[in-house]
PDB file of N, CA, C and O in Angstrom:
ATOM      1  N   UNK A   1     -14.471  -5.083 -14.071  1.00  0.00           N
ATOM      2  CA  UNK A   1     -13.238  -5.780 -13.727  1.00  0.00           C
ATOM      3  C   UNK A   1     -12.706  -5.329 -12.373  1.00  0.00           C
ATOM      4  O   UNK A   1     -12.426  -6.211 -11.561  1.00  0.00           O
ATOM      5  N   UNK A   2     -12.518  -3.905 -12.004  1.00  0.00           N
ATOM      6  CA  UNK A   2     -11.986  -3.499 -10.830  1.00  0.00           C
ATOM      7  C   UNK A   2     -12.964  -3.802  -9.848  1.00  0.00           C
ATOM      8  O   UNK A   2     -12.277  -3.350  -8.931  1.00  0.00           O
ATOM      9  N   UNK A   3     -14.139  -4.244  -9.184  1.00  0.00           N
ATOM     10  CA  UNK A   3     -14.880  -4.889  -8.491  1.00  0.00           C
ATOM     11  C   UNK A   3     -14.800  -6.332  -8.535  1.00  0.00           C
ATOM     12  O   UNK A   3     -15.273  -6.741  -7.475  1.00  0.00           O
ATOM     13  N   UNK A   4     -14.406  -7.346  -9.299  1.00  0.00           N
ATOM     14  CA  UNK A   4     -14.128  -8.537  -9.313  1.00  0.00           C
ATOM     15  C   UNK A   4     -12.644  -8.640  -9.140  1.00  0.00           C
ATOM     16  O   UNK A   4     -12.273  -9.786  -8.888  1.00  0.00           O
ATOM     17  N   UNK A   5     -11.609  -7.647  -9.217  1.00  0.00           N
ATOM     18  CA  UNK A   5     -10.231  -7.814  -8.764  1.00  0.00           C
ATOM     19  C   UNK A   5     -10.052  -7.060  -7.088  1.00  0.00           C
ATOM     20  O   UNK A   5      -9.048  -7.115  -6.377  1.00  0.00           O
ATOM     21  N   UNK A   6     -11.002  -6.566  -6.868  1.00  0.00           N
ATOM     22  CA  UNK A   6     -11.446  -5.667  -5.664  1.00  0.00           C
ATOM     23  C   UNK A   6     -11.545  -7.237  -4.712  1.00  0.00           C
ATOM     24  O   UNK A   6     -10.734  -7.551  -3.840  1.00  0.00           O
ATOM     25  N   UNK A   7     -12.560  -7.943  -5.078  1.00  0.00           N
ATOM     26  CA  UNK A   7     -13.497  -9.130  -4.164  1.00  0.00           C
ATOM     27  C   UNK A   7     -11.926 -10.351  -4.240  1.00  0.00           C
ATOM     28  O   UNK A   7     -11.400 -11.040  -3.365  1.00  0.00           O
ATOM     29  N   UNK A   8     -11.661 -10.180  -5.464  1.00  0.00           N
ATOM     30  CA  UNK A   8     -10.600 -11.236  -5.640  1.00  0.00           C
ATOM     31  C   UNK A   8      -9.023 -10.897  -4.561  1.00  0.00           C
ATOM     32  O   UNK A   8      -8.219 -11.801  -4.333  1.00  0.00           O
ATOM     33  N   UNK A   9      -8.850  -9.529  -4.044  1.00  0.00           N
ATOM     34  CA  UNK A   9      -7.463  -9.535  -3.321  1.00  0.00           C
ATOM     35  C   UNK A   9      -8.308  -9.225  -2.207  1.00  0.00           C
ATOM     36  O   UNK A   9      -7.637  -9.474  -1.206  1.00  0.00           O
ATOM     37  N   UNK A  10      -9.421  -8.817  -1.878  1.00  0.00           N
ATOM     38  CA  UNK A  10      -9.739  -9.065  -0.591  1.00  0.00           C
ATOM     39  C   UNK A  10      -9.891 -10.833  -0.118  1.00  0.00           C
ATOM     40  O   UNK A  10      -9.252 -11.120   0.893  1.00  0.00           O
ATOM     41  N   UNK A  11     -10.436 -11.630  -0.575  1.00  0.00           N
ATOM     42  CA  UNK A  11     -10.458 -12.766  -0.324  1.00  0.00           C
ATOM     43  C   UNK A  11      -9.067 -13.184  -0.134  1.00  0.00           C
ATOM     44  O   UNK A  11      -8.858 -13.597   1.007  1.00  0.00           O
ATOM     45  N   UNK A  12      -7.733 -13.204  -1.165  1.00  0.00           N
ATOM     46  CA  UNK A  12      -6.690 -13.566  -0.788  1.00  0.00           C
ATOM     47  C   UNK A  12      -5.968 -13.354   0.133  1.00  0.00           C
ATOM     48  O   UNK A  12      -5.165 -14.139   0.635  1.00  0.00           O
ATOM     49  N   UNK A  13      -6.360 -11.469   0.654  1.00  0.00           N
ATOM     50  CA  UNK A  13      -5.807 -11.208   2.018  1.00  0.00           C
ATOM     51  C   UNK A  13      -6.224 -11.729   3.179  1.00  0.00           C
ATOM     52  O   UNK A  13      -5.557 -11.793   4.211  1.00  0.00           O
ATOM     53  N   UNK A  14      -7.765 -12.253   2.956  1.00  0.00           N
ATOM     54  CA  UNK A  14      -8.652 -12.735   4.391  1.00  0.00           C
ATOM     55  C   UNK A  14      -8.001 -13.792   4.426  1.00  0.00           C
ATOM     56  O   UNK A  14      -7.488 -13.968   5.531  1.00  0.00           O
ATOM     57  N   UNK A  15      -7.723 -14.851   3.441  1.00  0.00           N
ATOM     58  CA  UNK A  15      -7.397 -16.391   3.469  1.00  0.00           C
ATOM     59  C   UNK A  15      -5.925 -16.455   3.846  1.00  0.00           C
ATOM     60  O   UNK A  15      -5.609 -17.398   4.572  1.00  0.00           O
ATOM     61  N   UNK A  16      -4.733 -15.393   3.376  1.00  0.00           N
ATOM     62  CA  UNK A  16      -3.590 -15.258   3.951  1.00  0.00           C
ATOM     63  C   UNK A  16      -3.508 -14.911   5.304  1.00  0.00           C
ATOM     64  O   UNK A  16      -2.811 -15.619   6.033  1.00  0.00           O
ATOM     65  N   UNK A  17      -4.141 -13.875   5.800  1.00  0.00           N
ATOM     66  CA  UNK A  17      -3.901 -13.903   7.688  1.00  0.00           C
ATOM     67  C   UNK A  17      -4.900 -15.426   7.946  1.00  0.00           C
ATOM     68  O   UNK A  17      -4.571 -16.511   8.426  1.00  0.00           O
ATOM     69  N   UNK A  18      -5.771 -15.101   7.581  1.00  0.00           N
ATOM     70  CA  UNK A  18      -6.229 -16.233   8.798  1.00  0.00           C
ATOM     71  C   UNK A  18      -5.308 -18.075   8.378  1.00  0.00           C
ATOM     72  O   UNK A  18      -5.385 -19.158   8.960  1.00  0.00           O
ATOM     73  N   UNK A  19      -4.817 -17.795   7.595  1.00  0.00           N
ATOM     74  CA  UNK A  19      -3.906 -19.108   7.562  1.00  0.00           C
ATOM     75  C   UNK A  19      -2.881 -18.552   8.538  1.00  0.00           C
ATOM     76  O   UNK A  19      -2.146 -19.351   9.118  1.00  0.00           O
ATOM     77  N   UNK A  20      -2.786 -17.405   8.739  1.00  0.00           N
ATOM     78  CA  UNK A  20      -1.077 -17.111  10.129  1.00  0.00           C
ATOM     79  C   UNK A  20      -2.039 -17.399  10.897  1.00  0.00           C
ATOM     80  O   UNK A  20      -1.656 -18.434  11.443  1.00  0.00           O
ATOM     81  N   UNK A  21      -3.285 -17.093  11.387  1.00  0.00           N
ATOM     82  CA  UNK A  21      -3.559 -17.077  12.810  1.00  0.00           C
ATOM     83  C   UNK A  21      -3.773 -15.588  12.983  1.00  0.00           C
ATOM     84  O   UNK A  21      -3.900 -15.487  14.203  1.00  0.00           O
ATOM     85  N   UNK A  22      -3.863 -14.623  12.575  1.00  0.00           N
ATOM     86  CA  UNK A  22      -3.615 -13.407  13.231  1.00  0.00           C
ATOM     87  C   UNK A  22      -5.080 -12.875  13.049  1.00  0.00           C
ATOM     88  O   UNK A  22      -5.963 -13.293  12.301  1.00  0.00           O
ATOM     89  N   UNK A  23      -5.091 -11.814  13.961  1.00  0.00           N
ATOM     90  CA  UNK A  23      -6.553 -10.619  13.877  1.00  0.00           C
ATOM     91  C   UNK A  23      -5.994  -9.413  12.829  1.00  0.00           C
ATOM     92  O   UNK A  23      -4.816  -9.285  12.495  1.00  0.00           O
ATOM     93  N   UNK A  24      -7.146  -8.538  12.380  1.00  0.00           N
ATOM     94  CA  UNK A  24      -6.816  -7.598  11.364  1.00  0.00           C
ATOM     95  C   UNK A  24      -6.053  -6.500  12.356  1.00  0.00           C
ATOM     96  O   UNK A  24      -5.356  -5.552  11.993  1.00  0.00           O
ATOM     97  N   UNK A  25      -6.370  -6.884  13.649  1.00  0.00           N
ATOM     98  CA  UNK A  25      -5.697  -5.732  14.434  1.00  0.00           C
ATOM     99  C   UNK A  25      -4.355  -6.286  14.274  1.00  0.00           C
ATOM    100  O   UNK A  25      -3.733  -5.393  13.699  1.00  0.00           O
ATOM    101  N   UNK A  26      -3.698  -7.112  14.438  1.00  0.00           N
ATOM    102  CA  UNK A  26      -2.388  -7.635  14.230  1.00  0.00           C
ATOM    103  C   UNK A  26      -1.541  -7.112  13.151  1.00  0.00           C
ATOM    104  O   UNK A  26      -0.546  -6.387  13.125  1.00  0.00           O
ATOM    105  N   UNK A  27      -2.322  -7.770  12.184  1.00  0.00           N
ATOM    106  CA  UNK A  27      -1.864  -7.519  10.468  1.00  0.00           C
ATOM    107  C   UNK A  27      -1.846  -5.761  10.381  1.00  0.00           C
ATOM    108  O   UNK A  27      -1.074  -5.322   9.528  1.00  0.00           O
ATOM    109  N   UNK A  28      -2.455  -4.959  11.009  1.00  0.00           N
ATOM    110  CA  UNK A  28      -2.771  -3.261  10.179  1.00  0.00           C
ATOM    111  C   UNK A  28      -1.469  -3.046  11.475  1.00  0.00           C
ATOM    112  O   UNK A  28      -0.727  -2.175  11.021  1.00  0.00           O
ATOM    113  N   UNK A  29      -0.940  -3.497  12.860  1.00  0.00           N
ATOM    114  CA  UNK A  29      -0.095  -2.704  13.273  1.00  0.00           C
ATOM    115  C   UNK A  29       1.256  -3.274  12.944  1.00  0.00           C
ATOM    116  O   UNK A  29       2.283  -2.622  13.132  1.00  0.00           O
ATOM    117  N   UNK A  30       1.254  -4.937  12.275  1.00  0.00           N
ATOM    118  CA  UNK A  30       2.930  -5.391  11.248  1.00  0.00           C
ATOM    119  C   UNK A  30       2.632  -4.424  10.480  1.00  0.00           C
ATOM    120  O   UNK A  30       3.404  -3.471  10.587  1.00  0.00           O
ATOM    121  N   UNK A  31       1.718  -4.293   9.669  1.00  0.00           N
ATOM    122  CA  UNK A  31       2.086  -3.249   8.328  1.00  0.00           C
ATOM    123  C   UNK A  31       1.827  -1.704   8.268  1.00  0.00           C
ATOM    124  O   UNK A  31       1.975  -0.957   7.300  1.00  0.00           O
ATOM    125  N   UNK A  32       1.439  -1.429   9.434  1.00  0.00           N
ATOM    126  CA  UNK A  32       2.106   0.216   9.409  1.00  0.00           C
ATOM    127  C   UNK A  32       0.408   0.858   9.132  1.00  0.00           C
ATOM    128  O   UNK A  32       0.172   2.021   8.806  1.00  0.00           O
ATOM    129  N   UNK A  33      -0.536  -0.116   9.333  1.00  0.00           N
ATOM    130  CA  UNK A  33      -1.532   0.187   8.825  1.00  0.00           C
ATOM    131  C   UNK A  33      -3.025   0.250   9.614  1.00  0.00           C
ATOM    132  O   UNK A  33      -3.138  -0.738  10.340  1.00  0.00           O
ATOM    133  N   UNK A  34      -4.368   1.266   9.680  1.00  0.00           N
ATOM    134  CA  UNK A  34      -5.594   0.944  10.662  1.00  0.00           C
ATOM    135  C   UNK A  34      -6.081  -0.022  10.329  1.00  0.00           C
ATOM    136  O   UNK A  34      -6.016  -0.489   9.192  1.00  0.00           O
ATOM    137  N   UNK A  35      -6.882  -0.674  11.637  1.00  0.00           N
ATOM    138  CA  UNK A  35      -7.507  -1.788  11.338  1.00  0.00           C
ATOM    139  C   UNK A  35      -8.869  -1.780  10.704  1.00  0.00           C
ATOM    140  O   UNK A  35      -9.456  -2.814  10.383  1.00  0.00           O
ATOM    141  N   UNK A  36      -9.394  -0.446  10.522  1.00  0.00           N
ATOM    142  CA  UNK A  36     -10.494  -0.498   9.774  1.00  0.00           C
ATOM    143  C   UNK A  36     -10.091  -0.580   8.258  1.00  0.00           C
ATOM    144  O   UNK A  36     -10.793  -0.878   7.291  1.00  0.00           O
ATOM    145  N   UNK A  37      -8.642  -0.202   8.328  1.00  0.00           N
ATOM    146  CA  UNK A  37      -8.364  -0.184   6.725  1.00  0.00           C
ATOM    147  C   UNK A  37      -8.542  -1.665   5.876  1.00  0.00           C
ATOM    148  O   UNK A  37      -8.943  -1.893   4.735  1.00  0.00           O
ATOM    149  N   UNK A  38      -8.002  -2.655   7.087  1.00  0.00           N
ATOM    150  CA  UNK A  38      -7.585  -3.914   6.324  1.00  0.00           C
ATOM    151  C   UNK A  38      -9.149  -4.306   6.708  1.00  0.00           C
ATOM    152  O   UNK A  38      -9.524  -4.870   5.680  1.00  0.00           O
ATOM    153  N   UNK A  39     -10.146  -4.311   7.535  1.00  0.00           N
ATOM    154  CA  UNK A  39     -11.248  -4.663   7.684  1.00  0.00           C
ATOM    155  C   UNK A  39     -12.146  -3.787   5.624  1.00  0.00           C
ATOM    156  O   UNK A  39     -13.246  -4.266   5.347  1.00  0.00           O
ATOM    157  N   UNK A  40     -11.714  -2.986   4.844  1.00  0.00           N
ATOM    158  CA  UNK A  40     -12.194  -2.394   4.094  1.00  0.00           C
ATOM    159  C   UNK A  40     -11.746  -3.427   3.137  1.00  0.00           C
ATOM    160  O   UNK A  40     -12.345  -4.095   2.294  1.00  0.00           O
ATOM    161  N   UNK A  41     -10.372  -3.353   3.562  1.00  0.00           N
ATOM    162  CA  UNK A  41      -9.312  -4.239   2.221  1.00  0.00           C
ATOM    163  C   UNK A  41     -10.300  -5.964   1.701  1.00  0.00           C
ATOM    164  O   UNK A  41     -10.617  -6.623   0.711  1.00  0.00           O
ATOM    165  N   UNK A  42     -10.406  -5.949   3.209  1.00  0.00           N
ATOM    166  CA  UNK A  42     -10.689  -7.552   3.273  1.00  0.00           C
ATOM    167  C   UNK A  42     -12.453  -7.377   2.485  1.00  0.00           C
ATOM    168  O   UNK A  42     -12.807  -8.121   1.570  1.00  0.00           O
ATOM    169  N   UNK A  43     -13.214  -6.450   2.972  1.00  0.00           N
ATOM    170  CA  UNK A  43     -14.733  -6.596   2.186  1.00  0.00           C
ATOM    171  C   UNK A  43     -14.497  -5.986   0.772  1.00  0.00           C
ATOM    172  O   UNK A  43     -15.485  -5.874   0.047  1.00  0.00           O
ATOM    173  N   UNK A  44     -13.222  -5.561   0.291  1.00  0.00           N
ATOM    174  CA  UNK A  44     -13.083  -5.259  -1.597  1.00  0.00           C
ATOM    175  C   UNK A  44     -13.867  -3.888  -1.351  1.00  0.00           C
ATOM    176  O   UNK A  44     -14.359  -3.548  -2.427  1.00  0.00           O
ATOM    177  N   UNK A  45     -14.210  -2.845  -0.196  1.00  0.00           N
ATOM    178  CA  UNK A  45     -14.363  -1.767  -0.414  1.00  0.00           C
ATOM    179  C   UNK A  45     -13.300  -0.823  -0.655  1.00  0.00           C
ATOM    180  O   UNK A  45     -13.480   0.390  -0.757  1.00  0.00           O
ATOM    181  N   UNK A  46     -12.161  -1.424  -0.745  1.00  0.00           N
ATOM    182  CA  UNK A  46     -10.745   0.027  -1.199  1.00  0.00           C
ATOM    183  C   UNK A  46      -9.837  -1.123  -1.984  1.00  0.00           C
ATOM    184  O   UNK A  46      -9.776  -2.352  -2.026  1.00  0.00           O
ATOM    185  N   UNK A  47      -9.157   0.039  -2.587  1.00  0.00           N
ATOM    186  CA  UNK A  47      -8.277  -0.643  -3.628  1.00  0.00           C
ATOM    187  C   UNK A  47      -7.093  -0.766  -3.142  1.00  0.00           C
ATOM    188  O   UNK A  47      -6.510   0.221  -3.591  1.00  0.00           O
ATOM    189  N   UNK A  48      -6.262  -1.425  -2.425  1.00  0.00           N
ATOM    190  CA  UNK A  48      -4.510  -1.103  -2.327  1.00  0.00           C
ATOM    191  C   UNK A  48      -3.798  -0.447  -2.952  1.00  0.00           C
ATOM    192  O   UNK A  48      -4.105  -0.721  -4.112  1.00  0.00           O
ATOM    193  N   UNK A  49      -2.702   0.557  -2.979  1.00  0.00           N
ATOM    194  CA  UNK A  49      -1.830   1.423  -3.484  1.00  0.00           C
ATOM    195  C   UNK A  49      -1.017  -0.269  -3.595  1.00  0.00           C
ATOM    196  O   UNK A  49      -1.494  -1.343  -3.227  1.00  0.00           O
ATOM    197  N   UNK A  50       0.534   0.042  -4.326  1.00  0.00           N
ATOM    198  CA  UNK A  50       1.540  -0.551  -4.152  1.00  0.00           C
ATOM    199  C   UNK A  50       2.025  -0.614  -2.905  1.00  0.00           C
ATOM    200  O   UNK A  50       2.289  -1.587  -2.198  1.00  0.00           O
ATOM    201  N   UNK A  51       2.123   0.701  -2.692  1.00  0.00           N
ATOM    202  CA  UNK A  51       3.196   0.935  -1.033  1.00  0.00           C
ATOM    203  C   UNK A  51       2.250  -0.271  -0.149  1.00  0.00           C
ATOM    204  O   UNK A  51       2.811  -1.112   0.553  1.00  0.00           O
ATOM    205  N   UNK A  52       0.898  -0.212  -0.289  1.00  0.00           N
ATOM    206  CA  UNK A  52       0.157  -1.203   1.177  1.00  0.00           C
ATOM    207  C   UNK A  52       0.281  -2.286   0.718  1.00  0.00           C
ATOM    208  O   UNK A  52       0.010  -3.065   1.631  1.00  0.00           O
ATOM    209  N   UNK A  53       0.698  -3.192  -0.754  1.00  0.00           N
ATOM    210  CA  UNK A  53       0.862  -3.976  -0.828  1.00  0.00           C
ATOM    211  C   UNK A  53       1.578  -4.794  -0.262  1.00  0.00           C
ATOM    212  O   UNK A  53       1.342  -5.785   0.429  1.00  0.00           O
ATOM    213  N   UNK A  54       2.837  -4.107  -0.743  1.00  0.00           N
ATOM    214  CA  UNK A  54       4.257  -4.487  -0.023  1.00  0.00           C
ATOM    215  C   UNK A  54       4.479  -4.195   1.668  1.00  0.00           C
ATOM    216  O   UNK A  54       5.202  -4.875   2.396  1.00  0.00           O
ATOM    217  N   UNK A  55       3.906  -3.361   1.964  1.00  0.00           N
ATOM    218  CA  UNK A  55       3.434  -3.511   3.489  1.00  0.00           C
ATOM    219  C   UNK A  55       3.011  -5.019   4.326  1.00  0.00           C
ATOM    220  O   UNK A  55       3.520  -5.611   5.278  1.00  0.00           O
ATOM    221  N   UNK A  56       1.713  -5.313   3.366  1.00  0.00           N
ATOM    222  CA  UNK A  56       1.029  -6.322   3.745  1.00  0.00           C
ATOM    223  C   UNK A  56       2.045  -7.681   3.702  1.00  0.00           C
ATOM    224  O   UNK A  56       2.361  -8.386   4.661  1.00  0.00           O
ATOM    225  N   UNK A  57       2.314  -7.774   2.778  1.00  0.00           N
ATOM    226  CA  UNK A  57       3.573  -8.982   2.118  1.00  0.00           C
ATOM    227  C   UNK A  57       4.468  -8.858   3.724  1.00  0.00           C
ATOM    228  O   UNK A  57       4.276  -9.757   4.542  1.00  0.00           O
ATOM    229  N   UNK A  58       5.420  -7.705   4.070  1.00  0.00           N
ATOM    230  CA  UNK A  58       6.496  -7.678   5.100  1.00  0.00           C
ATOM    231  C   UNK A  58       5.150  -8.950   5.377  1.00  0.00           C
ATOM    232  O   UNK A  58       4.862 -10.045   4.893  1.00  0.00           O
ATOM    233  N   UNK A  59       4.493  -7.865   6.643  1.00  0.00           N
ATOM    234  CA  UNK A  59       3.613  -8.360   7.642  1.00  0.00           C
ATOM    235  C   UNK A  59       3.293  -9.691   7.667  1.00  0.00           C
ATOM    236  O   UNK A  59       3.548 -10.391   8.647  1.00  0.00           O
ATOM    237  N   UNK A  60       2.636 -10.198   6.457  1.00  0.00           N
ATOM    238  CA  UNK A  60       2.106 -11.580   6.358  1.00  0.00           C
ATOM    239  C   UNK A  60       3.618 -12.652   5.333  1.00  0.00           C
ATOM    240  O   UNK A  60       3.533 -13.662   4.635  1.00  0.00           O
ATOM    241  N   UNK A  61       4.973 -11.680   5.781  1.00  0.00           N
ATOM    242  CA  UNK A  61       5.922 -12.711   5.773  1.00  0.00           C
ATOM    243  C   UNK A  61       5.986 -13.269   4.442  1.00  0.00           C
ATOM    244  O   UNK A  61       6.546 -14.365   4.452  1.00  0.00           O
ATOM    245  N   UNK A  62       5.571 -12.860   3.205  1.00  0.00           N
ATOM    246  CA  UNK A  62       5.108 -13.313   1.626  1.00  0.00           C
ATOM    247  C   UNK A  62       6.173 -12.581   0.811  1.00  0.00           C
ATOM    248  O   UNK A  62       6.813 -11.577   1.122  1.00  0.00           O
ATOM    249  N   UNK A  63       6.206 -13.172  -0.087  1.00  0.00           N
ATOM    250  CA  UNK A  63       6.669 -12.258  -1.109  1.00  0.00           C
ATOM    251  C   UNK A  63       5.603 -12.006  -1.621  1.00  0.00           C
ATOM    252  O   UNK A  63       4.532 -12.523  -1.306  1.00  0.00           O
ATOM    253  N   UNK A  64       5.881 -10.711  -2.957  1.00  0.00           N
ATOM    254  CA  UNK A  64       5.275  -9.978  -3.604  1.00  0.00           C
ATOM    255  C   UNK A  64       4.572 -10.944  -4.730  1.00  0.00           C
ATOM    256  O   UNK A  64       3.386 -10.848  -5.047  1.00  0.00           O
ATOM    257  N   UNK A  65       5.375 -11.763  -5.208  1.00  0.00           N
ATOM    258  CA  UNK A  65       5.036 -12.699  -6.364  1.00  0.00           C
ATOM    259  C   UNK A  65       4.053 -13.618  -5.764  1.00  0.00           C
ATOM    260  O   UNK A  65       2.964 -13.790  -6.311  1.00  0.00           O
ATOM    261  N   UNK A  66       4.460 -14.376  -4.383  1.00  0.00           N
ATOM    262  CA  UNK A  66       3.449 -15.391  -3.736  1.00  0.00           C
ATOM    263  C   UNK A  66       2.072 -14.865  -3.677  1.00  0.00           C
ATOM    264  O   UNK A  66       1.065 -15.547  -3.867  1.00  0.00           O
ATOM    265  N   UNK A  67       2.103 -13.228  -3.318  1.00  0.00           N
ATOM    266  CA  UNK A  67       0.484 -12.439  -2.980  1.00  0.00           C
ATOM    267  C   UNK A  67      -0.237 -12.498  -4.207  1.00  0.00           C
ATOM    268  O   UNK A  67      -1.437 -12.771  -4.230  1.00  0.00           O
ATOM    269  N   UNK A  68       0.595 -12.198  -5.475  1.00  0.00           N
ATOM    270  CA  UNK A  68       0.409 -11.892  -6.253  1.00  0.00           C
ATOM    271  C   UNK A  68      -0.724 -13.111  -6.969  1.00  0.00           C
ATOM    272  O   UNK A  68      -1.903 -12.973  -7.296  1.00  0.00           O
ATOM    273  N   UNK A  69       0.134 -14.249  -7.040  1.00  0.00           N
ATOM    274  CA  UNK A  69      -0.195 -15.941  -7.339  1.00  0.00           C
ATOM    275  C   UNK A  69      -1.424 -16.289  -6.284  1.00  0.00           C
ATOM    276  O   UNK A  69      -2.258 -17.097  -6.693  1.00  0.00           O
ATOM    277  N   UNK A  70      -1.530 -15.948  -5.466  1.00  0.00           N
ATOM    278  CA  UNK A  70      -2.669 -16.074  -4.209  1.00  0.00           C
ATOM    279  C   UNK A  70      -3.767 -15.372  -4.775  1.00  0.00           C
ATOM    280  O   UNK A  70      -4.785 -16.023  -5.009  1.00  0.00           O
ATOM    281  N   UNK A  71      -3.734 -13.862  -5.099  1.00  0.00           N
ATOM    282  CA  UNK A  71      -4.518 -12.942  -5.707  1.00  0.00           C
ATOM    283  C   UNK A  71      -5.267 -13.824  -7.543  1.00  0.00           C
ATOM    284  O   UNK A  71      -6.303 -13.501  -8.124  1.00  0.00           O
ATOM    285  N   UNK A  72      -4.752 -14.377  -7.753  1.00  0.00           N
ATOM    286  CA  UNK A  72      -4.612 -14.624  -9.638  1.00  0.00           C
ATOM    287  C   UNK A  72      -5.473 -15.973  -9.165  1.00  0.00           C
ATOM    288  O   UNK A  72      -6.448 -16.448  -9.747  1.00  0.00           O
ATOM    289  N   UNK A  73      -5.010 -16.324  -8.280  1.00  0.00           N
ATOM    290  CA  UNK A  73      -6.007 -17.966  -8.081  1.00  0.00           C
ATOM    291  C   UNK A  73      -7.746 -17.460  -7.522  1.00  0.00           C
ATOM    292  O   UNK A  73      -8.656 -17.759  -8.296  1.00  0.00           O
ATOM    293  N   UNK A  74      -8.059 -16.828  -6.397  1.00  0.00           N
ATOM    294  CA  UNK A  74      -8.785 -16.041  -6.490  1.00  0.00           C
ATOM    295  C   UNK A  74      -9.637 -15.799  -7.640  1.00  0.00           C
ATOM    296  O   UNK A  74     -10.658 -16.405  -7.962  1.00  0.00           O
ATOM    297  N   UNK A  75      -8.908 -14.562  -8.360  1.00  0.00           N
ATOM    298  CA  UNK A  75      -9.614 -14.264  -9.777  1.00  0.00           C
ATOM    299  C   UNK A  75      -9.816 -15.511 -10.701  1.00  0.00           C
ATOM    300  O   UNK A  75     -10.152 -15.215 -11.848  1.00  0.00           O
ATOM    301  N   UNK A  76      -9.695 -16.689 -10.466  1.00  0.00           N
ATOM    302  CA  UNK A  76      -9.825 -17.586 -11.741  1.00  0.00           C
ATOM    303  C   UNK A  76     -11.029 -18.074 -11.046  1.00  0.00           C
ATOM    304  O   UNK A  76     -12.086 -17.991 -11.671  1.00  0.00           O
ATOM    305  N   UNK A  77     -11.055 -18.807  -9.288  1.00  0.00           N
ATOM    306  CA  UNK A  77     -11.860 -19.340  -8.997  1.00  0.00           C
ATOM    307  C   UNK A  77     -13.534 -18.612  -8.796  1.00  0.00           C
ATOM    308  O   UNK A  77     -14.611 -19.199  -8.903  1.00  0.00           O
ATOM    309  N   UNK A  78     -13.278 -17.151  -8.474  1.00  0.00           N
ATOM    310  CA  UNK A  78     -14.343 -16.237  -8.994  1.00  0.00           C
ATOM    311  C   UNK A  78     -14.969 -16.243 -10.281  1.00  0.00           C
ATOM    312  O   UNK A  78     -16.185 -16.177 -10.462  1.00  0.00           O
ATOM    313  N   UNK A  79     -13.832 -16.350 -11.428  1.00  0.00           N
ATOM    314  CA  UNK A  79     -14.729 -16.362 -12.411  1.00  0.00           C
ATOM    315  C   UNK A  79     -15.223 -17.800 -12.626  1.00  0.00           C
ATOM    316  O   UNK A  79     -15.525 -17.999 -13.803  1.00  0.00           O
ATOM    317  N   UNK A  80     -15.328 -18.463 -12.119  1.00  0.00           N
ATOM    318  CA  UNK A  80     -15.564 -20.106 -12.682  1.00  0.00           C
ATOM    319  C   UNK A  80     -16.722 -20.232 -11.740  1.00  0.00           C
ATOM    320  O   UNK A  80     -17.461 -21.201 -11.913  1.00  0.00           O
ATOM    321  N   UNK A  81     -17.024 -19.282 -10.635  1.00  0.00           N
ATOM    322  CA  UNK A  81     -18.188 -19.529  -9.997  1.00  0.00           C
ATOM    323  C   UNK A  81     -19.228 -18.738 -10.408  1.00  0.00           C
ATOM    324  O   UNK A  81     -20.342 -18.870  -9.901  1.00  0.00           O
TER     325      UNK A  81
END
């Protein structure tokens, strides 16, 4: 499960910046964060804490619930593939 919820919020984070337009260098210095980190985030090699969640959300201008609903669509369309 934590490797298919891993692949599932990396995909939602890749599909949320690149709907702003932005580079991961953009997104890691709004959220307080390296750009190799969100380059990790985005291939489902690290897990997000809370704190980088809500980081990411400021940055990409979201609420917590919208990431959340972004993340959950993800996991459904993963499992159906």
């Amino acid at each position: 499960m934590l490797k298919s919820s891993n692949a599932s919020f990396a995909k939602a984070l890749r599909e949320l910046r690149k709907e702003r337009r932005i580079s991961q260098e953009a997104l890691a210095f709004d959220a307080g964060l390296d750009r190799t980190y969100i380059s990790l985030l985005e291939l489902g090699r690290r897990s997000p804490t809370l704190e980088t969640m809500l980081a990411l959300c400021a940055a990409l201008q979201i609420s917590f619930g919208e990431f959340a609903e972004k993340i959950e669509s993800a996991l459904a369309s993963d499992s159906d593939g």
